[in-house]
SERO-4910 file (N, C-alpha, C, O; in steps of 0.05 Angstrom, whole numbers):
BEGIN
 pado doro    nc1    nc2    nc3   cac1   cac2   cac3    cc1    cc2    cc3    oc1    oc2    oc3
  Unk    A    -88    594   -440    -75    578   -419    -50    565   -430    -52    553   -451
  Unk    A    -23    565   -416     -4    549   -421     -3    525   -421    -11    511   -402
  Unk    A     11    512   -449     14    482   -449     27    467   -432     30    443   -437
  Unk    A     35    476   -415     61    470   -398     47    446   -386     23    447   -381
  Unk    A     61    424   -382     46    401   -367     51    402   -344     74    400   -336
  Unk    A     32    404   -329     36    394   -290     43    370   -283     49    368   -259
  Unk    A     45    343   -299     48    321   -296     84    324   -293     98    323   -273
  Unk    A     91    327   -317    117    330   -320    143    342   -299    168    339   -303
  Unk    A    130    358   -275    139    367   -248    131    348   -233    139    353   -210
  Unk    A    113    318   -235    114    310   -216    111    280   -210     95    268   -224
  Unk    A    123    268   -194    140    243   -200    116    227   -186    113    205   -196
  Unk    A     92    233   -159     76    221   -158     48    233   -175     50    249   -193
  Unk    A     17    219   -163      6    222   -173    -22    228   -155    -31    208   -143
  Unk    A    -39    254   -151    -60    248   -128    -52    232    -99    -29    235    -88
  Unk    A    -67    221    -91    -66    208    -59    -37    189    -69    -15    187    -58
  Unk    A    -44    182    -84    -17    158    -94      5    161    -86     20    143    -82
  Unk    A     13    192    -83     42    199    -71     40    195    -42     60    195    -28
  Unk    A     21    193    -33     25    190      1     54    166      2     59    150    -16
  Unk    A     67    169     24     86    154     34     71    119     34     49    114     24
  Unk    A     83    105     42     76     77     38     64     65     58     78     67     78
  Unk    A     47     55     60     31     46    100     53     39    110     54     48    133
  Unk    A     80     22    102     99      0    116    121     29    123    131     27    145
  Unk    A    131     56    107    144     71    114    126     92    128    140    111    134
  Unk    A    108     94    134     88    108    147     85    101    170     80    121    184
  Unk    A     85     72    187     87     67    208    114     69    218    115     73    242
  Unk    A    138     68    204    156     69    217    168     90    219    188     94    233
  Unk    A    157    108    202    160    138    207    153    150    233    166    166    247
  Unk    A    124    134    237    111    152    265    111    131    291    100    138    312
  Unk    A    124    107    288    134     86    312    145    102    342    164    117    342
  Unk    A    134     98    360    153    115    377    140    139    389    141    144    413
  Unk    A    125    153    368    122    188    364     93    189    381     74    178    371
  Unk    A     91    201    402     62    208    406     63    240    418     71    249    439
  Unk    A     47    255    388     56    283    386     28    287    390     18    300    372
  Unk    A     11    278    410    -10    302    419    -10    299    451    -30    296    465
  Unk    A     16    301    458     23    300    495     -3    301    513     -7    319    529
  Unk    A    -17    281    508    -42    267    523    -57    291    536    -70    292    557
  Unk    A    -52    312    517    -76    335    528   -109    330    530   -124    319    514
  Unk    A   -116    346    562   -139    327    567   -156    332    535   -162    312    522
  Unk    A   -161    357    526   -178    368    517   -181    347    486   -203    338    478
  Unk    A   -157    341    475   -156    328    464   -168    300    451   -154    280    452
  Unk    A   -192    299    440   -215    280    438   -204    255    418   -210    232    425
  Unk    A   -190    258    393   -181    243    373   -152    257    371   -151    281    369
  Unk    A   -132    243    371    -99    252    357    -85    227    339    -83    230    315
  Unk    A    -82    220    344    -63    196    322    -67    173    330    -51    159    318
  Unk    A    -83    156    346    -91    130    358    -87    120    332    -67    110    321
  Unk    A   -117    126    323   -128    103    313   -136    110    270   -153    105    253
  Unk    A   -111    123    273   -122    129    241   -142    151    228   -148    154    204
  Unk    A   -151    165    249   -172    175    238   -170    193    225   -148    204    225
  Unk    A   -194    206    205   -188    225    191   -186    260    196   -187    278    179
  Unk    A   -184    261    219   -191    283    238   -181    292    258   -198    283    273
  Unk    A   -156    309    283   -153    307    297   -187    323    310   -203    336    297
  Unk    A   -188    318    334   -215    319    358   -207    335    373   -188    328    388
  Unk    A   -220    368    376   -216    381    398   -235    394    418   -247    415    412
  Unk    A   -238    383    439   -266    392    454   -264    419    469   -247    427    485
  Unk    A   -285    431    458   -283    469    472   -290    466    493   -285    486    507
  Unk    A   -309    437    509   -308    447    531   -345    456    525   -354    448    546
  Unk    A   -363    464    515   -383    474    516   -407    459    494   -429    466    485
  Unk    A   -389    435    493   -418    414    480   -418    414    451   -438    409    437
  Unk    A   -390    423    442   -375    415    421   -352    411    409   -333    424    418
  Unk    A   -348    397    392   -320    398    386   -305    412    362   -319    426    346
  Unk    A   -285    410    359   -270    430    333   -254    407    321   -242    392    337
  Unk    A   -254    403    294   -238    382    277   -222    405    255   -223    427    246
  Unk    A   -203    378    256   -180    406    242   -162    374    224   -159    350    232
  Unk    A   -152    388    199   -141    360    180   -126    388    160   -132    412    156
  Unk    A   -107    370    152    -91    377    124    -86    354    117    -79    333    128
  Unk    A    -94    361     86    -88    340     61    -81    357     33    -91    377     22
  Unk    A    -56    339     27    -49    364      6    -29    342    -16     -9    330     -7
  Unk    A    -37    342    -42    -17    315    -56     -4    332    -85     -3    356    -88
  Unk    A      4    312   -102     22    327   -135    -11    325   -146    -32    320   -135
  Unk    A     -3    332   -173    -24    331   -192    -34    308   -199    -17    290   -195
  Unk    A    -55    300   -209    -59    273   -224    -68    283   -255    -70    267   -273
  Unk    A    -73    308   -258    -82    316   -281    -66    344   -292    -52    358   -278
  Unk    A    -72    346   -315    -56    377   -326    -79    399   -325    -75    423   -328
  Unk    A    -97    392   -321   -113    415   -323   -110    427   -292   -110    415   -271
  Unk    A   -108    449   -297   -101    458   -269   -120    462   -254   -122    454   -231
  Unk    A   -141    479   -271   -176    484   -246   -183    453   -236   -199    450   -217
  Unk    A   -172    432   -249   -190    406   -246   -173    394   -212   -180    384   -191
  Unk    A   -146    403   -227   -129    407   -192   -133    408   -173   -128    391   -156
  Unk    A   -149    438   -169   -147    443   -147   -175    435   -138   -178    434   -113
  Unk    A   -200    428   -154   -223    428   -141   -224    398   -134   -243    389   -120
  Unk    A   -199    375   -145   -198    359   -129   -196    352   -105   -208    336    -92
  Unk    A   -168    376    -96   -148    375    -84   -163    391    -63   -154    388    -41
  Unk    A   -181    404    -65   -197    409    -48   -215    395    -35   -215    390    -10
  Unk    A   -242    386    -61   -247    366    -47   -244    339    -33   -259    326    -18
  Unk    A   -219    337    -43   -203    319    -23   -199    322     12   -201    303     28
  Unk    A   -194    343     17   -184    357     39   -216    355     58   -217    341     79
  Unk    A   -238    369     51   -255    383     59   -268    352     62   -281    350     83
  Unk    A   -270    330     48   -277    306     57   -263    288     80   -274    267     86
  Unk    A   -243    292     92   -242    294    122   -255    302    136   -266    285    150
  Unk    A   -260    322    141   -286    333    158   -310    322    152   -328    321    169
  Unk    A   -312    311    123   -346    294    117   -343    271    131   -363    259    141
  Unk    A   -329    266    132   -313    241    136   -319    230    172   -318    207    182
  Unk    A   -324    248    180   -324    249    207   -343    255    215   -344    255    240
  Unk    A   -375    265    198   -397    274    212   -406    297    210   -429    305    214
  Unk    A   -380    312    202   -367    344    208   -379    361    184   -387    351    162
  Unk    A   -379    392    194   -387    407    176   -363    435    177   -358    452    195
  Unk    A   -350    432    150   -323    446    149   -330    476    143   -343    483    124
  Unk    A   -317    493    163   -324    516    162   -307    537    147   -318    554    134
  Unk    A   -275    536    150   -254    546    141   -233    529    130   -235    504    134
  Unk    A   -212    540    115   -195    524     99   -173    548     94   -179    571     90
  Unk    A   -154    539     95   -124    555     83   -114    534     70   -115    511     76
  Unk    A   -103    546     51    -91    540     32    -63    526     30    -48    544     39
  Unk    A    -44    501     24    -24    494     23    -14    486     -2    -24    469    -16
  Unk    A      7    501     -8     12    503    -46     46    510    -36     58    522    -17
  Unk    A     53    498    -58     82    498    -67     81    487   -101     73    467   -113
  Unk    A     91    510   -106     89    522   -142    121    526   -150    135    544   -140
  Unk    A    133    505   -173    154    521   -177    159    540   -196    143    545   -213
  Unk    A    177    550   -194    176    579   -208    181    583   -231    181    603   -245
  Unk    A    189    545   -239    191    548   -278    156    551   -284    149    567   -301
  Unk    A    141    540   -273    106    534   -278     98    564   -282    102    580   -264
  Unk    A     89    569   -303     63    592   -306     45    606   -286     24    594   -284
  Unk    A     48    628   -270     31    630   -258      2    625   -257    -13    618   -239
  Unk    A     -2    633   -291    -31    624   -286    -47    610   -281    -70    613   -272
  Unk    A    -30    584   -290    -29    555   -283    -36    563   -253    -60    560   -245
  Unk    A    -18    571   -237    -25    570   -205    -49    575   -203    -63    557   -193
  Unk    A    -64    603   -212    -82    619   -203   -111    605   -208   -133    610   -198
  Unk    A   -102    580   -233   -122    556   -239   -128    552   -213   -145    563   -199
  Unk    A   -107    528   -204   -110    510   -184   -122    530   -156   -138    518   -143
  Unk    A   -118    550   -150   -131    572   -130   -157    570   -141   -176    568   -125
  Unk    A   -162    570   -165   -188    584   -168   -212    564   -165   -234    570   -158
  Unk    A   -201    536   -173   -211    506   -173   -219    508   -147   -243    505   -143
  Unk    A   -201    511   -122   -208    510    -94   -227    531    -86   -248    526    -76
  Unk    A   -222    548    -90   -247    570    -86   -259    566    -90   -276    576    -75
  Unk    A   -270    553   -108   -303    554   -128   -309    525   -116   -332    518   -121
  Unk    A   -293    505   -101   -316    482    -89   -316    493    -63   -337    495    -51
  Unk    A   -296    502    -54   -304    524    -21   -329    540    -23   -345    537     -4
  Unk    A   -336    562    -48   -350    575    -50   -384    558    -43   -402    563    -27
  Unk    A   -378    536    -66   -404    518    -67   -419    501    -48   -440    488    -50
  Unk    A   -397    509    -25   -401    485      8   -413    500     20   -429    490     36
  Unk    A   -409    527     19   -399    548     46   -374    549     64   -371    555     88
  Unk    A   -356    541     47   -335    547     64   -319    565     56   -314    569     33
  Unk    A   -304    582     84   -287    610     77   -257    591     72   -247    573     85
  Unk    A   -248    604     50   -220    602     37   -205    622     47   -203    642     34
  Unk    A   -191    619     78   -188    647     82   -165    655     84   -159    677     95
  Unk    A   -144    633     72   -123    645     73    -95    629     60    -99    626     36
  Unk    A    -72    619     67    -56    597     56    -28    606     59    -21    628     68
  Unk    A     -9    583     51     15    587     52     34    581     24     38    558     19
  Unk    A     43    598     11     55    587    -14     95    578    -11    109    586      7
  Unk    A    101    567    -28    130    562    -33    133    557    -50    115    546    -62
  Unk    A    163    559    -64    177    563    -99    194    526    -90    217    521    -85
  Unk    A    171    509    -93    182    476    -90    188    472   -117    182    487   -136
  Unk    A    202    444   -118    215    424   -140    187    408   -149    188    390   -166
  Unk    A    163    415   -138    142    400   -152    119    403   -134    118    400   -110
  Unk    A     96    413   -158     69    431   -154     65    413   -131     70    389   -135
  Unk    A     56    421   -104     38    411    -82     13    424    -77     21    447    -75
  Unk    A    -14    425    -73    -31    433    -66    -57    422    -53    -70    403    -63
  Unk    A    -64    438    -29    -84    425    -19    -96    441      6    -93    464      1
  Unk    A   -107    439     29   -121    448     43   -122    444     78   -133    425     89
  Unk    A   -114    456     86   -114    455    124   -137    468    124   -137    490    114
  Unk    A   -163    456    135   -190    452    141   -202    449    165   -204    426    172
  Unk    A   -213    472    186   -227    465    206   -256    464    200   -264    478    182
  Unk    A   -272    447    214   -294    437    216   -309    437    248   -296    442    268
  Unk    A   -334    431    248   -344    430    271   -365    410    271   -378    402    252
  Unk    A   -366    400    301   -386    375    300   -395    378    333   -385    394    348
  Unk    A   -418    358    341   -417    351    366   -409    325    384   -406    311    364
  Unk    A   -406    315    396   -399    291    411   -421    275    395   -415    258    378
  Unk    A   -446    281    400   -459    256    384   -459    245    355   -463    222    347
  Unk    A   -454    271    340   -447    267    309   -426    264    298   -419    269    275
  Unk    A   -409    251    324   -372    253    306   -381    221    303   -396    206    314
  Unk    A   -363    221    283   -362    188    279   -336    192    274   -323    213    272
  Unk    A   -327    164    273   -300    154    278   -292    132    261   -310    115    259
  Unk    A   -267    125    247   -267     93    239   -265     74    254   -256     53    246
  Unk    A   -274     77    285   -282     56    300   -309     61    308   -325     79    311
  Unk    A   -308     41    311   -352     40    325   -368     13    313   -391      5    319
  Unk    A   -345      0    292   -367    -20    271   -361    -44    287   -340    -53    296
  Unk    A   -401    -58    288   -397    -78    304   -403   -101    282   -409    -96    258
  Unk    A   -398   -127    296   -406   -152    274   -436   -152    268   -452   -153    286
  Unk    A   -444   -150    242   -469   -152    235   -469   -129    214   -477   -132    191
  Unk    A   -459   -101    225   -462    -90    210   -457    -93    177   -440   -109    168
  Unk    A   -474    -73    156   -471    -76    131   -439    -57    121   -429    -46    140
  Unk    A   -430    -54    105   -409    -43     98   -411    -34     62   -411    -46     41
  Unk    A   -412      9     76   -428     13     46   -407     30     32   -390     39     48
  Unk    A   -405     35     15   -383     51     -9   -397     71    -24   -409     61    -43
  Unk    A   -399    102    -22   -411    121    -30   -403    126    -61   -421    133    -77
  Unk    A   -370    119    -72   -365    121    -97   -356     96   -116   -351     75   -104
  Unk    A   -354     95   -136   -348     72   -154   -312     80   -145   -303    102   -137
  Unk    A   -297     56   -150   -271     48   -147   -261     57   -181   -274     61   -201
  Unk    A   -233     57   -175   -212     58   -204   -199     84   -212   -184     83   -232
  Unk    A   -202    107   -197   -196    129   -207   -160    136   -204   -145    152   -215
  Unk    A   -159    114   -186   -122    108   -188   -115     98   -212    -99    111   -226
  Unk    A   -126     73   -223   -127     67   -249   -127     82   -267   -108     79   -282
  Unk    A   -145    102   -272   -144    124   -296   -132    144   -298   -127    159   -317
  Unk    A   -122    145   -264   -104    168   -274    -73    164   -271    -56    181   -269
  Unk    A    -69    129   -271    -38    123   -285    -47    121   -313    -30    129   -329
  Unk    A    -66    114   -323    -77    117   -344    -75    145   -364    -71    146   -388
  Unk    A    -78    158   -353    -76    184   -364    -48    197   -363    -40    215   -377
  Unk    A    -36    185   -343     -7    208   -334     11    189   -359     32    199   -367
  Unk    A      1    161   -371     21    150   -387     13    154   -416     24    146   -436
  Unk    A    -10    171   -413    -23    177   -451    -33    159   -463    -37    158   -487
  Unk    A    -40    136   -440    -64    114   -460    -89    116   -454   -101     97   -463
  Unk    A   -105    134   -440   -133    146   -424   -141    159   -461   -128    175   -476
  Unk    A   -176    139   -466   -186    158   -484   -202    174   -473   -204    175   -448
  Unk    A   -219    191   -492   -230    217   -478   -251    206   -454   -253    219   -433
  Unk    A   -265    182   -458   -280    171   -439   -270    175   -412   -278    192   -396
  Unk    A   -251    157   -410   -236    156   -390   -226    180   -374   -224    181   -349
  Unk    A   -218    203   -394   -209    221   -375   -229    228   -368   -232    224   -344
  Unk    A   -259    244   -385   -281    257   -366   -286    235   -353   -306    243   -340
  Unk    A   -284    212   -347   -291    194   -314   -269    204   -298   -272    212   -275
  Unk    A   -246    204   -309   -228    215   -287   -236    237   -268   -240    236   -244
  Unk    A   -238    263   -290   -242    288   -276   -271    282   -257   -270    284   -232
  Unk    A   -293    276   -269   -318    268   -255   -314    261   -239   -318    280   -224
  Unk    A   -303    228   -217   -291    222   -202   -284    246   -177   -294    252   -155
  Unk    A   -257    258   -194   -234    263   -174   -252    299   -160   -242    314   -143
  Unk    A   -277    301   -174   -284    331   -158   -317    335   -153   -333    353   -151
  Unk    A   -314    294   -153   -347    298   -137   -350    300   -104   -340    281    -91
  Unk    A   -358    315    -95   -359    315    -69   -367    295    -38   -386    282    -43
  Unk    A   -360    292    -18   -374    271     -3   -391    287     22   -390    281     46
  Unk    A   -406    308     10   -415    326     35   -442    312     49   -454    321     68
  Unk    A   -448    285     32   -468    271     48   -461    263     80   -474    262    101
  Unk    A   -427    258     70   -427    260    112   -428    272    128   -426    258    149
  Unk    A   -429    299    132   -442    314    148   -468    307    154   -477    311    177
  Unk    A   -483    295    135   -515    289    148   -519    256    160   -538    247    173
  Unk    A   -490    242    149   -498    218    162   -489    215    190   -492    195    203
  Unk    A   -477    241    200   -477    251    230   -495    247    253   -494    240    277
  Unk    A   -514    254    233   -539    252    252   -556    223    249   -577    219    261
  Unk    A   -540    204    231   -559    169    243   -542    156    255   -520    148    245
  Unk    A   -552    152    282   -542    134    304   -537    120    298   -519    110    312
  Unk    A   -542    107    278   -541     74    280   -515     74    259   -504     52    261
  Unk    A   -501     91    237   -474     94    217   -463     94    240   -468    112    256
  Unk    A   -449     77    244   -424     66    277   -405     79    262   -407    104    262
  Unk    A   -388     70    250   -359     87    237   -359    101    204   -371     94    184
  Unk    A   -349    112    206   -340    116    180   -316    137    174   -310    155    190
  Unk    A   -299    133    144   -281    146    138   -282    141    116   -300    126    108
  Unk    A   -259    158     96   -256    164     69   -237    143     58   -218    136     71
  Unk    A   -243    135     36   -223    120     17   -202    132     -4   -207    141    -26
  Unk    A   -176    130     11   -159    151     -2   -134    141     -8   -142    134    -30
  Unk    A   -107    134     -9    -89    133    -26    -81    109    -19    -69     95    -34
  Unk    A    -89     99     13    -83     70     15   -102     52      8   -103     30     19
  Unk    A   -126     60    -16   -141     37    -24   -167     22     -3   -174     24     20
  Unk    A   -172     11    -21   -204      7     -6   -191    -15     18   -199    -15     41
  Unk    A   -171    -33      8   -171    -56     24   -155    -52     48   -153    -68     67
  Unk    A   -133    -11     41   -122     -8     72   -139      7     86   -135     10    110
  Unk    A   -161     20     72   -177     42     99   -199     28    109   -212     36    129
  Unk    A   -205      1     93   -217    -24    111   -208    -34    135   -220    -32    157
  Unk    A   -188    -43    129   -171    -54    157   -164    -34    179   -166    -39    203
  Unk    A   -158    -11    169   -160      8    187   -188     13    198   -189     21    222
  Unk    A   -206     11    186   -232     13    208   -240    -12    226   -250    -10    248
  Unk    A   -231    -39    210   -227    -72    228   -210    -68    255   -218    -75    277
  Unk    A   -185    -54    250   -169    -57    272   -179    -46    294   -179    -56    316
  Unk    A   -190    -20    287   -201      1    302   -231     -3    316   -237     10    337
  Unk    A   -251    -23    303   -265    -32    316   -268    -59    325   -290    -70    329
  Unk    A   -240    -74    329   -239   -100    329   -259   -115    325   -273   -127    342
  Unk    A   -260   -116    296   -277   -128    276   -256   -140    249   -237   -129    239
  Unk    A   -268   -163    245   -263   -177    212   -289   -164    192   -310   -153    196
  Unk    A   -270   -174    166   -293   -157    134   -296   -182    120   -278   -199    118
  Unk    A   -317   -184    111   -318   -199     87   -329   -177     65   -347   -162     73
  Unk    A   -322   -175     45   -334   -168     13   -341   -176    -11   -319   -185    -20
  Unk    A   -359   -180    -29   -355   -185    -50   -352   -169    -73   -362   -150    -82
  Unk    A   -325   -191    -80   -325   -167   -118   -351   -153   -131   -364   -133   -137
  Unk    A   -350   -181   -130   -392   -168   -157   -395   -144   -148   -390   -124   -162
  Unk    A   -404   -145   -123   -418   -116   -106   -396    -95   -102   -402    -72    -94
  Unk    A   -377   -102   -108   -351    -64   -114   -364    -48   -140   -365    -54   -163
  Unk    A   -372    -30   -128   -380     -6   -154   -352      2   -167   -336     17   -156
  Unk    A   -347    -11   -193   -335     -2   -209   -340     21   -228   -361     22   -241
  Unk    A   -323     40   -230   -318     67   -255   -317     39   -280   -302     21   -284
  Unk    A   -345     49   -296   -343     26   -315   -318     32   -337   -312     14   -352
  Unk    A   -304     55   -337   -283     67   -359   -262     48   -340   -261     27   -352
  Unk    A   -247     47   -321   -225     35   -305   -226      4   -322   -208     -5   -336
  Unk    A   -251     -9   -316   -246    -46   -321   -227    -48   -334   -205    -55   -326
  Unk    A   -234    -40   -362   -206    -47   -379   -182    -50   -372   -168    -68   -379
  Unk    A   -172    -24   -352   -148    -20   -342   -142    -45   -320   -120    -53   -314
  Unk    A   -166    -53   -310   -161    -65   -286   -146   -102   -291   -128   -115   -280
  Unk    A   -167   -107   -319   -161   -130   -323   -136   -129   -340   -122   -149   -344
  Unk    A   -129    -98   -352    -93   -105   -365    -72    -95   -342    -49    -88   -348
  Unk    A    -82    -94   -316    -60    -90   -299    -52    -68   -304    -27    -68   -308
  Unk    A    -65    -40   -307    -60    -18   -319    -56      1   -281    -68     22   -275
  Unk    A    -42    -11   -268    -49      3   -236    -16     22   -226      8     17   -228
  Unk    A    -28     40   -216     -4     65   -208     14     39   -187     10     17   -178
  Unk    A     38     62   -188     56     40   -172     57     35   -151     71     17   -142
  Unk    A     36     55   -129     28     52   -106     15     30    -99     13     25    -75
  Unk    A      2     12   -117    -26     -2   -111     -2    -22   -104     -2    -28    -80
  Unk    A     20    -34   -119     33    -53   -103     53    -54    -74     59    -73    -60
  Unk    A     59    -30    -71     68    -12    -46     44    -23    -20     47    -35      1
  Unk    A     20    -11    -33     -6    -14    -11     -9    -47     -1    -14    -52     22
  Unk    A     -3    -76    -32    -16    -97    -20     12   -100     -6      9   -120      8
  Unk    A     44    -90     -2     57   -105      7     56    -98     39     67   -111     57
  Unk    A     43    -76     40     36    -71     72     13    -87     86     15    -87    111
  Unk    A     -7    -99     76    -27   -110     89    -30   -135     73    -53   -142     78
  Unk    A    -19   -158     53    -21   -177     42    -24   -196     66    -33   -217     58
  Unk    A    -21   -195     88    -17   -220    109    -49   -224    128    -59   -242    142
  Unk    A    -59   -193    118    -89   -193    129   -107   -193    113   -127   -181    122
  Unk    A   -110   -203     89   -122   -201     61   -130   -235     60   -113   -253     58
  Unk    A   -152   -238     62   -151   -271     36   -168   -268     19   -192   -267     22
  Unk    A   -150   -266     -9   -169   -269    -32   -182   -287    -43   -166   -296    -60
  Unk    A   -207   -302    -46   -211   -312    -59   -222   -316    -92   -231   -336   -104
  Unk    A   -215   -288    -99   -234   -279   -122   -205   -263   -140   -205   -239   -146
  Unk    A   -184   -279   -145   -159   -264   -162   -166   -234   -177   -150   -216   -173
  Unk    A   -187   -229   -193   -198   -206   -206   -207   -188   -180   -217   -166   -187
  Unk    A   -205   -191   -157   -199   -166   -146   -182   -155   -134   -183   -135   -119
  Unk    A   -166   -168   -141   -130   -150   -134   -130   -116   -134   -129    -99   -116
  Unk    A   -131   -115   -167   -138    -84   -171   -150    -71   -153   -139    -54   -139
  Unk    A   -168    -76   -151   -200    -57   -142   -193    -59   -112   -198    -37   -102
  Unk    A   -185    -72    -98   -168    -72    -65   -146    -45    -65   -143    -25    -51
  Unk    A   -134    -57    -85    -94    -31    -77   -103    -13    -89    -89      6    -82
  Unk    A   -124     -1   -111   -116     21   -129   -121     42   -117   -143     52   -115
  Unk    A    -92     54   -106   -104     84    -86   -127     99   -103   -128     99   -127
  Unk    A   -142    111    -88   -163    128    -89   -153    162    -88   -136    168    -71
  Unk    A   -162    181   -103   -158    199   -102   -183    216    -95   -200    217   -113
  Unk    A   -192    233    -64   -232    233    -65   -236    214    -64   -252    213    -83
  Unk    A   -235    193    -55   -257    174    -61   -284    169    -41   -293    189    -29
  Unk    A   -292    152    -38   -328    150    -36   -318    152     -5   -296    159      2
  Unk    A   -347    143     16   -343    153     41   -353    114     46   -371    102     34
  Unk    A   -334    104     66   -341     88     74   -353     75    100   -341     80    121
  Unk    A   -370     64    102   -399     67    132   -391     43    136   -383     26    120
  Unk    A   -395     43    165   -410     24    170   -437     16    189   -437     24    212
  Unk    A   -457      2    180   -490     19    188   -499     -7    194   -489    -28    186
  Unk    A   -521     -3    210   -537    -28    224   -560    -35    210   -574    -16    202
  Unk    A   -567    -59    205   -584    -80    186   -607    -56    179   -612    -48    156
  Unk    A   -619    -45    205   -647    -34    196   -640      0    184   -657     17    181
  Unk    A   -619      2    181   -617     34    173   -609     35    141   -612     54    125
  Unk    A   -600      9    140   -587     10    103   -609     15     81   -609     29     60
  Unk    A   -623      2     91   -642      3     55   -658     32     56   -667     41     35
  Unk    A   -663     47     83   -663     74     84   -639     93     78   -646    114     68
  Unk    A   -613     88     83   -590    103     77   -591     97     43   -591    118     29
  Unk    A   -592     74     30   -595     68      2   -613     83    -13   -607     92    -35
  Unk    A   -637     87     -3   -652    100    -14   -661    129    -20   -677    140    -36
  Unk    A   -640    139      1   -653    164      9   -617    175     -3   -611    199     -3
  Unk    A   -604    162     -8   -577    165    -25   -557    148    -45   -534    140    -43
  Unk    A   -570    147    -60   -576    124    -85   -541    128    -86   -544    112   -105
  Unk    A   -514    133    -83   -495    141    -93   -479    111    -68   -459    100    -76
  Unk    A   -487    106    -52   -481     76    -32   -492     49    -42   -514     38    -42
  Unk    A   -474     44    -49   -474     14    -56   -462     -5    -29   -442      4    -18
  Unk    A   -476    -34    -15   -471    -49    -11   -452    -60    -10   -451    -69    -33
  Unk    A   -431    -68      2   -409    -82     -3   -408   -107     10   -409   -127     -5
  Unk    A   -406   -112     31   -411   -135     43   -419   -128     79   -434   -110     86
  Unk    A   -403   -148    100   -402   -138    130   -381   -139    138   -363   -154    130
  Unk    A   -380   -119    160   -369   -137    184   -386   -160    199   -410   -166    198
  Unk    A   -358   -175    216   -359   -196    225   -343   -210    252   -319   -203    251
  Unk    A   -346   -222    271   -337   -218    295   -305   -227    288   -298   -246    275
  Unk    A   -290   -211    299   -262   -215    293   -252   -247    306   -257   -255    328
  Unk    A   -233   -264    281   -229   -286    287   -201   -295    280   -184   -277    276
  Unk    A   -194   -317    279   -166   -327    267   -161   -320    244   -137   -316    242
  Unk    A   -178   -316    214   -179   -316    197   -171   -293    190   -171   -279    210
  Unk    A   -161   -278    165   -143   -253    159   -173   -237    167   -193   -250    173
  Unk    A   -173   -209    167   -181   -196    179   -198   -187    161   -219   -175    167
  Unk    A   -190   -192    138   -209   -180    110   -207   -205     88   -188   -208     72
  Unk    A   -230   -221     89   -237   -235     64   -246   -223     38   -259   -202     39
  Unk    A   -242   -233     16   -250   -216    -11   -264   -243    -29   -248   -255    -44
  Unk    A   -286   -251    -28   -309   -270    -43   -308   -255    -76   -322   -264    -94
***
């Protein structure tokens, strides 16, 4: 395999390169590009991770692309992120992803084989789902892109949404936080070996538990934690179910390899990008969780929100959900408290 570094083509990092929430809204201000077709069940309202399309016969069709730079040099580790990044939209939603094509832009100084890595990374977590890889689009870009346009299928009762969470509910987090951390950590050559196998571990564990949390009534919303950080795809589920959050630090599942990084301010340059878009709906009370709020997520865990009597069964029967705190009836107070 060539030494060639994939880092070195690319100026962001995982989800981290996403555009900025504050240039993101004003990108799409204005724009309403799913011309209120009836059929049309979910399009760009409300954030979600999924556009919604009803056949009409007592189900629906979900369809997503997600596709970012490298966060790592190893190339197979690439793409089976970069995959399962993609294919957790559809978990994300209830959904069970059936097909995937491919979205890659390779430039033409990079090694092919290097490419044929990052293909092969995606195949082999497609392979492991059941899902067909069946096809893709390539281009000779200024810096490796890769990732996945993904249809899925669900029914009206098993879609979930990042709206549905009422006050009371618990608010649970399927993965430990920090993997933004380790892998500015890694892209600057101060990550020891620890750290990187938490990296790679992290960035290509799967979230295919949501497909089954489809089927409990009582998980009101849920979505994925991804480049805008725990504390923007929070608010985005608050807004969406006009609901306030409270959380506590203690209870954030930390990547025990990240802390270090967290308390030397070791965070990609997105994480300050992320608090300057939502700092006005934030009250911290607990300074040590700054980090663990902005540090985009690359994959990250699946976030619920579930009613009093279903948690300590959802906990048990999937030890990988940790507790975080609730929602709470939306009030004057910023919209997301941090204890």
């Amino acid at each position: 395999m060539s030494s060639t570094s994939l880092l070195s083509f690319s100026k962001g990092s995982g989800c981290g390169c996403k555009l900025p929430p504050q240039s993101l809204k004003s990108l799409l201000e204005g724009l309403s590009y799913d011309y209120d077709i009836e059929k049309i069940v979910v399009g760009n309202q409300l954030s979600d991770d999924c556009s919604v399309y009803d056949w009409g016969d007592g189900s629906y069709l979900l369809q997503t692309v997600d596709f970012f730079t490298p966060m790592v040099n190893d190339a197979y580790t690439y793409g089976c992120a970069a995959a399962a990044n993609a294919l957790s939209d559809i978990w994300a939603m209830g959904g069970k992803p059936i097909m995937a094509n491919a979205v890659f832009s390779w430039p033409a100084e990079l090694p092919l084989e290097m490419g044929r890595e990052v293909l092969r990374g995606a195949i082999d977590v497609c392979k492991n789902v059941g899902v067909a890889l069946a096809g893709g689009h390539t281009v000779d870009g200024r810096e490796p892109l890769f990732g996945l346009s993904v249809t899925g299928r669900v029914t009206p009762q098993t879609l979930k949404r990042n709206a549905g969470a009422l006050p009371g509910d618990f608010i649970l987090l399927s993965k430990p936080l920090g993997v933004g951390m380790l892998a500015a950590a890694y892209k600057r050559g101060i990550a020891d070996q620890a750290q990187t196998q938490a990296l790679y571990a992290s960035l290509t564990k799967l979230n295919n538990i949501g497909e089954a949390l489809g089927y409990v009534p009582k998980v009101h919303a849920m979505t994925d934690v991804t480049g805008f950080g725990l504390a923007g795809h929070l608010l985005e589920m608050c807004r969406a179910s006009g609901c306030s959050a409270v959380i506590d630090l203690e209870k954030l599942p930390k990547i025990p390899e990240a802390i270090s990084l967290a308390s030397s301010f070791v965070l990609p340059d997105n994480a300050t990008r992320n608090w300057n878009a939502y700092e006005n709906d934030v009250q911290i009370n607990n300074a040590a969780a700054f980090p663990w709020l902005c540090d985009p997520q690359t994959n990250g865990g699946l976030l619920v929100a579930a009613a009093q009597e279903v948690v300590e069964d959802l906990c048990s029967k999937y030890p990988e959900f940790t507790v975080i705190g609730r929602f709470t009836e939306n009030s004057e107070l910023p919209l997301l408290v941090v204890n």
